[in-house]
C-alpha positions as CSV (number, residue, x, y, z in Angstrom):
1,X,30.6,11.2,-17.8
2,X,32.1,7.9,-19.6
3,X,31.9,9.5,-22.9
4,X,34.0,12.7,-21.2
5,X,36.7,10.5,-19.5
6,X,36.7,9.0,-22.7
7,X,37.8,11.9,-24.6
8,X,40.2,12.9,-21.9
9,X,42.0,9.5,-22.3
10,X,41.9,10.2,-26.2
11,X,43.6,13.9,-25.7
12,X,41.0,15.1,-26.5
13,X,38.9,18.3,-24.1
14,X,35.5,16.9,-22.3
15,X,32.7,17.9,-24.2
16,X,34.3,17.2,-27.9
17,X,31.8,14.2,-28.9
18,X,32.4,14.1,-32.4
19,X,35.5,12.0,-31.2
20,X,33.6,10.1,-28.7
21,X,29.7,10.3,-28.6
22,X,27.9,9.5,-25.4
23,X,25.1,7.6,-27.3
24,X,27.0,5.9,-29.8
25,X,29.9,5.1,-28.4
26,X,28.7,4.7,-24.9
27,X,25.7,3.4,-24.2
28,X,25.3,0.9,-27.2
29,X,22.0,0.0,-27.0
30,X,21.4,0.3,-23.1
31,X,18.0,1.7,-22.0
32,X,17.5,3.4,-18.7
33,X,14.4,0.8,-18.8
34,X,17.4,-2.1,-18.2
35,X,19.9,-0.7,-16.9
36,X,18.0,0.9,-14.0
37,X,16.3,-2.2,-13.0
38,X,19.4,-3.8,-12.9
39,X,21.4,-1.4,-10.5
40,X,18.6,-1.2,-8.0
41,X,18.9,-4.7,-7.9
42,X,22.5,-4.9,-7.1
43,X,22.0,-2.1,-4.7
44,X,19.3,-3.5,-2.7
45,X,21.1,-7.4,-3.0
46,X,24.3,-5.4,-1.4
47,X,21.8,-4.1,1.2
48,X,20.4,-7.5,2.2
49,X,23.5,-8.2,3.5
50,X,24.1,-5.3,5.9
51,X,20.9,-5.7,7.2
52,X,20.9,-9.9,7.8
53,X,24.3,-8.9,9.4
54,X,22.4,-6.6,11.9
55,X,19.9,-9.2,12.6
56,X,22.7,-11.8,13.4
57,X,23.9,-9.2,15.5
58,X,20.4,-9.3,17.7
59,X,19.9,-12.9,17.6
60,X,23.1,-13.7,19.5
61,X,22.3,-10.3,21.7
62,X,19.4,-12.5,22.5
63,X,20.7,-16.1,22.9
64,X,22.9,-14.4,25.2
65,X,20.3,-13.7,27.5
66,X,18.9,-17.1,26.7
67,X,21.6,-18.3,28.5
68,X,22.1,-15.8,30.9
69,X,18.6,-16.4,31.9
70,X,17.9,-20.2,31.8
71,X,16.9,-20.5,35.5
72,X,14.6,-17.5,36.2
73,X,11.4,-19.2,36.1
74,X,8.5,-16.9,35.5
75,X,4.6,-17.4,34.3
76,X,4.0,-17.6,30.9
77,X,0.5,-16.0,29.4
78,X,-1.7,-16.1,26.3
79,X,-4.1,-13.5,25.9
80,X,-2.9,-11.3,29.2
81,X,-3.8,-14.0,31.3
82,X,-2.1,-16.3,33.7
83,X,-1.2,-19.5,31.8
84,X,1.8,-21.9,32.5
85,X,5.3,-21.8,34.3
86,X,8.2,-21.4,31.6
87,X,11.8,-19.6,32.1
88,X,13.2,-16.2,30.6
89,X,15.7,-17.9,29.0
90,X,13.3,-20.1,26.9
91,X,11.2,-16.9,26.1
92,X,14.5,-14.9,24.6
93,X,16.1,-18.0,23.2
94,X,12.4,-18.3,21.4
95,X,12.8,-14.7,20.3
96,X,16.2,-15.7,18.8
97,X,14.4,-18.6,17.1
98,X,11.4,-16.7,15.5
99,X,14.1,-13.8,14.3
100,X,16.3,-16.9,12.5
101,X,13.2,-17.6,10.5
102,X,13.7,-14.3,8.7
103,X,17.3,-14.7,7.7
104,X,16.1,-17.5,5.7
105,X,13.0,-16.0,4.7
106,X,15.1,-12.7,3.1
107,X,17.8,-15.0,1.5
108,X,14.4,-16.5,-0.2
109,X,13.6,-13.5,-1.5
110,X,17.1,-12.0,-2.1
111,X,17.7,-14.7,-4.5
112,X,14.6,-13.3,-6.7
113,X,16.6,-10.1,-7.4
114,X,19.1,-11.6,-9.6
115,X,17.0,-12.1,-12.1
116,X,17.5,-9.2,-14.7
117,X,16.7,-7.8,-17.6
118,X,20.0,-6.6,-18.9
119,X,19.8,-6.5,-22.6
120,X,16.2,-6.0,-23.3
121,X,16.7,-2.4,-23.9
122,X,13.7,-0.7,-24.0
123,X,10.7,-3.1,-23.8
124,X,12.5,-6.4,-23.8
125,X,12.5,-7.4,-27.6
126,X,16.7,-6.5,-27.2
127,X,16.1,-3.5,-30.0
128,X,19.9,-2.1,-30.5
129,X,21.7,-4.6,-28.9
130,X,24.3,-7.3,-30.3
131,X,23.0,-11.0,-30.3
132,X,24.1,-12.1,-27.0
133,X,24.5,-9.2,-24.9
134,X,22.0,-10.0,-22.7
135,X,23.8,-13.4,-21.4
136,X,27.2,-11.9,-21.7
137,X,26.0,-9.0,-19.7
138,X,25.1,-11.6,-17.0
139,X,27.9,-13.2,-16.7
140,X,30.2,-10.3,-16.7
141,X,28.3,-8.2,-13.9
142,X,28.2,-11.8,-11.7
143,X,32.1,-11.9,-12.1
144,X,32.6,-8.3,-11.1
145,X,30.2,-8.6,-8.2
146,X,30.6,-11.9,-6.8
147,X,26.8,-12.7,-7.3
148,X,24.7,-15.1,-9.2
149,X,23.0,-13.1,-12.2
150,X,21.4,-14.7,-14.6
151,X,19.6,-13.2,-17.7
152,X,15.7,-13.3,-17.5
153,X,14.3,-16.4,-19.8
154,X,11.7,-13.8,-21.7
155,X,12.6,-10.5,-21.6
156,X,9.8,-8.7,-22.7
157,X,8.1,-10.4,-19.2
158,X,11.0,-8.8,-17.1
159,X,11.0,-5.7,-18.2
160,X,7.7,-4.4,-16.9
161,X,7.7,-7.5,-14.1
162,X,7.9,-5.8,-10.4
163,X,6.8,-9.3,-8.6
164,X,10.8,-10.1,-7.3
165,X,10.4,-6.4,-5.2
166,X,6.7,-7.2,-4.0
167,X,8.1,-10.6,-2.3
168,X,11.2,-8.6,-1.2
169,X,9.0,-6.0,0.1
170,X,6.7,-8.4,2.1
171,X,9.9,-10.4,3.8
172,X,10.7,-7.3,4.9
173,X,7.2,-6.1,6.2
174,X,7.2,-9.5,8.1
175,X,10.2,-9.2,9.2
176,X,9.0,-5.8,11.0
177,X,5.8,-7.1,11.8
178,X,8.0,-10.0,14.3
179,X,10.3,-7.4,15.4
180,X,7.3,-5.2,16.5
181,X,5.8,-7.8,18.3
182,X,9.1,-8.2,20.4
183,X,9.3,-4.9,21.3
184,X,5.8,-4.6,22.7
185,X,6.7,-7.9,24.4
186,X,9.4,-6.0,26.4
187,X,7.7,-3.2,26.9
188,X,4.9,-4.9,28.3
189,X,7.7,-7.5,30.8
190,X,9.2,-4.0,31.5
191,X,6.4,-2.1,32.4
192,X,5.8,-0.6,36.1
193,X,7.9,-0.8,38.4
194,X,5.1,-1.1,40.9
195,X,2.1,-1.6,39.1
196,X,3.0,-3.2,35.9
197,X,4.7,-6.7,35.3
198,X,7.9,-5.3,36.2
199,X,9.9,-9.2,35.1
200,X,12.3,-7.4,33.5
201,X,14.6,-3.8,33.7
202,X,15.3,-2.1,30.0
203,X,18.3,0.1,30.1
204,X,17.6,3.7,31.0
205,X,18.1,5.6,28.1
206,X,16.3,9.5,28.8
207,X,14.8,10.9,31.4
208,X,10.9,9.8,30.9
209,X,9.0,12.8,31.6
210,X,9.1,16.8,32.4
211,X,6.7,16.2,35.0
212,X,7.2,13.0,36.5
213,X,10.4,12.6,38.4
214,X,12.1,9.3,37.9
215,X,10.2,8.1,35.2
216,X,12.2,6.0,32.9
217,X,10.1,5.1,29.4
218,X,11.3,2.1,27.3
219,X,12.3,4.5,24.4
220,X,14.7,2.0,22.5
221,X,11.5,-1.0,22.0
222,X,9.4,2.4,21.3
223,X,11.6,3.9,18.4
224,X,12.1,0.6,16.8
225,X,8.3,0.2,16.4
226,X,8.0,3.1,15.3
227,X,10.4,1.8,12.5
228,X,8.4,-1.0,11.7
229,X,5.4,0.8,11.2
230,X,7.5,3.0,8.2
231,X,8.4,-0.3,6.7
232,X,4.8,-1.6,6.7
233,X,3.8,1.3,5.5
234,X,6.4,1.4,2.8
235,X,5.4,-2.4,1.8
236,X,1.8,-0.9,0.6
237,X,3.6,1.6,-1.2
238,X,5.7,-1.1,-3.0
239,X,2.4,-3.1,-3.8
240,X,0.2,0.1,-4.8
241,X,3.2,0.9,-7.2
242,X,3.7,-2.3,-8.1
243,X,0.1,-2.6,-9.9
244,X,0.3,0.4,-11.1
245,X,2.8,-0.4,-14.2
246,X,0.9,-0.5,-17.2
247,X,1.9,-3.1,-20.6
248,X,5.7,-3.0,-21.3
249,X,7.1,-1.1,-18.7
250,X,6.6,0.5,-14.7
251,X,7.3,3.8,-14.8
252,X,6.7,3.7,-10.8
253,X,10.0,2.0,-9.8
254,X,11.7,5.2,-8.6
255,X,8.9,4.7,-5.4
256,X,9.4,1.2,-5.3
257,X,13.0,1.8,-5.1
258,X,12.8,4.6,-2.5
259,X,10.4,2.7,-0.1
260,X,12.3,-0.6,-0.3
261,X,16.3,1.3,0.6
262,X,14.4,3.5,3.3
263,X,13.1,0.1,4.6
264,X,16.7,-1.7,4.7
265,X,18.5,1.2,6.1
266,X,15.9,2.0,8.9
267,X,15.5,-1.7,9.7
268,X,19.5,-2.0,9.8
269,X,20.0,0.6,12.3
270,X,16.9,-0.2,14.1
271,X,18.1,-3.7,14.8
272,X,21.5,-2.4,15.4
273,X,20.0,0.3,18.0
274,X,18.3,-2.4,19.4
275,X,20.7,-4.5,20.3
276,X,23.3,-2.3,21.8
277,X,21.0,0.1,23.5
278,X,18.6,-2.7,24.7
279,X,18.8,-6.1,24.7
280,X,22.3,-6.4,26.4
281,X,21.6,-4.1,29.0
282,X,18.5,-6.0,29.9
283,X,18.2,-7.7,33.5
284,X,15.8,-9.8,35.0
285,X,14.1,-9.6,38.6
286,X,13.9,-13.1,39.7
287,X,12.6,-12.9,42.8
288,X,9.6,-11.0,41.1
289,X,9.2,-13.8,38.4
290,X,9.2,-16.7,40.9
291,X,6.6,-14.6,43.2
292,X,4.1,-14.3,40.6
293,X,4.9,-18.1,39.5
294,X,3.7,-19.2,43.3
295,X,1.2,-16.9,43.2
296,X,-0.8,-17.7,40.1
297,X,-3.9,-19.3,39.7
298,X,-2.3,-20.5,36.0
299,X,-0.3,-23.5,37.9
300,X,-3.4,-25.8,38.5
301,X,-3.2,-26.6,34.5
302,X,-0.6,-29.1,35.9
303,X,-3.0,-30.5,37.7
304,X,-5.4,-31.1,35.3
305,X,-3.8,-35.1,34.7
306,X,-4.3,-36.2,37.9
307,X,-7.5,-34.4,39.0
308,X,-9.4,-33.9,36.0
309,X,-10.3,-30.3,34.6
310,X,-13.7,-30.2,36.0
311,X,-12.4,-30.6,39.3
312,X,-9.4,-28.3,38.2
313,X,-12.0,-25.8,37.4
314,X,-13.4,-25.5,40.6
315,X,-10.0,-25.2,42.5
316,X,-9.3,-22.7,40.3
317,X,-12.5,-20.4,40.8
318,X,-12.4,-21.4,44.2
319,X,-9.0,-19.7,44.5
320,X,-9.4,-16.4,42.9
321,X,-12.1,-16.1,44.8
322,X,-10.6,-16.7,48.4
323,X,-7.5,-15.1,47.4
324,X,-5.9,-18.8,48.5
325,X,-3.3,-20.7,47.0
326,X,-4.0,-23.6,44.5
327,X,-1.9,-25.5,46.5
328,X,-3.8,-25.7,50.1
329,X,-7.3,-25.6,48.7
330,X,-6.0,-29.1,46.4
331,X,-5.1,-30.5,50.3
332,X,-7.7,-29.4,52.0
333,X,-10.2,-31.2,49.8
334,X,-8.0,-34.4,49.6
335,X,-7.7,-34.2,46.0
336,X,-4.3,-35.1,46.4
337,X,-1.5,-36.5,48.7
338,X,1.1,-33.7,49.8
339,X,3.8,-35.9,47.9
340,X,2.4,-35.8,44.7
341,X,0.5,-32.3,44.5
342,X,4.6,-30.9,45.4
343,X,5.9,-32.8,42.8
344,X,3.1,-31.9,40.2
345,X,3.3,-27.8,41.3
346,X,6.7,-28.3,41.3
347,X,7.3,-25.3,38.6
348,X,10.5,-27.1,37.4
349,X,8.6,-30.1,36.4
350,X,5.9,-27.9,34.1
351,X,9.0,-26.5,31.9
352,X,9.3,-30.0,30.0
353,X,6.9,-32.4,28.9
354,X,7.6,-35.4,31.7
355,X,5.7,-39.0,32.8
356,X,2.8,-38.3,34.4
357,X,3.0,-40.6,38.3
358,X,-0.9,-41.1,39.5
């Protein structure tokens, strides 16, 4: 195509290469085995930035309701089970924080992928090419692009070397893996509305079922999982490929190159979807959080300063097993004075670390 718009320039008709011939003139010593690496790298460097734009995009979505949701206090858990008082807004703002960690993580990584090996030619060794042209190349693709290229140290290592897309890859993959875990978070705060946890409404996005009326299924979290599981999938792809090269060259970048721009693209609109179609529609039922707060048998960990866990134990047990509240089974044995026990189950007080009063 150069060599044709060459000739046109010249006066010449397309096809006339004794005047201009695409080898020759043209490519000058480039090798497909250089020159390929190369613009995948730009592409997917390019890429990186659309997607960490997305994922801004989210974390703020997310802060938002951080904010928006500072004074809902709910019940936190760890393995499904009752554990200790916390707020929504500390559980999206947390969110927010774990998804930051990935913006740095993928800049990390990005910065791997300006490492080329322009100028090797075909294994490396520079066969065909000028003295210099590896550096010069460099320099001159940084100043048309804007970004940081520098020219491999040792060639002939670059040229086969598919280690900067396996850590790409995996920052990807974990960034998936997080966002996964988010989604089944919401799907699980969502779920009900009668029998399930039912802390939190996802926007209605499709009618749920063709048999049950008024069923509304968290389709956004749902597709975006889905998502993930492609990218993960496509990270094992990248390693599988990525062993597979064999002495001077890998001849199995064309996958590498496919799973890694399917993984950016889907992310990016996954994340995008996300966010508009989820995360700022989402509203919180407070009355529900504060009910289950009052009614869990997770609270008497406050009490475990003041009365010992033993004893803590006990009152617990005792509880679920009465179907009483913590609260009149610790008065009814004495344990503690009315005062204290409202100021130590005061769910407020168990959002912070505070001095302990005995």
């Amino acid at each position: 195509m150069i060599a044709n718009r060459a000739l046109e320039i010249m006066g010449h008709e397309k096809g006339e290469y004794q005047y201009c011939y695409p080898n020759d003139h043209c490519n000058c010593g480039q090798s497909t085995n250089d020159v390929y690496p190369t613009t995948i790298r730009l592409a997917l460097i390019r890429m990186n930035k659309s997607l960490v734009a997305a994922l801004t995009g989210l974390i703020s979505a997310l802060r938002y309701k951080g904010e928006e949701f500072k004074d809902v206090i709910k019940m936190g858990r760890t393995q499904l089970q009752d554990a200790v008082p916390m707020t929504s807004g500390q559980e999206f703002n947390a969110y927010a924080n774990n998804l930051e960690e990935e913006i740095l993580n993928l800049e990390r990584n990005v910065k791997l992928l300006h490492e080329i090996n322009m100028g090797g030619t075909a294994i490396g060794t520079g066969l065909n090419a000028v003295p210099g042209f590896a550096k010069l190349c460099a320099a001159n693709l940084s100043k048309l692009t804007g970004e940081a290229f520098v020219s491999a140290s040792d060639l002939v290592e670059a040229t086969p070397d598919t280690g900067a897309y396996v850590s790409y890859s995996s920052a990807l993959k974990r960034l998936a893996i997080k966002l996964s875990k988010i989604c089944n978070d919401l799907r699980l705060m969502a779920s009900g509305p009668r029998c399930g946890l039912n802390e939190i409404n996802l926007p209605p996005k499709a009618p749920g079922s063709s048999i049950m009326p008024g069923k509304v299924n968290p389709v956004i979290p749902e597709v975006v999982n889905q998502v993930c599981f492609k990218v993960i999938g496509n990270d094992t792809t990248v390693s599988f490929a990525a062993e597979a090269g064999q002495l001077q060259l890998n001849v199995m970048e064309p996958v590498i190159t496919e799973s890694l721009i399917e993984s950016l693209l889907w992310l990016k609109n996954g994340i995008e979807t996300l966010t508009e179609e989820c995360i700022l529609g989402i509203t919180v039922n407070k009355e529900r959080c504060y009910e289950m707060v009052k009614n869990s048998i997770g609270i008497v960990t406050a009490l475990n300063p003041y009365i010992g866990y033993k004893t803590s134990t006990k009152v617990a047990k005792e509880a679920l097993e009465t179907n009483r509240s913590v609260y009149d089974i610790v008065l009814e044995k004495g344990l503690m004075t009315q005062e204290k026990l409202d100021e130590a189950l005061d769910p407020k007080n168990m959002l912070n670390s505070h001095k302990i009063v005995k």
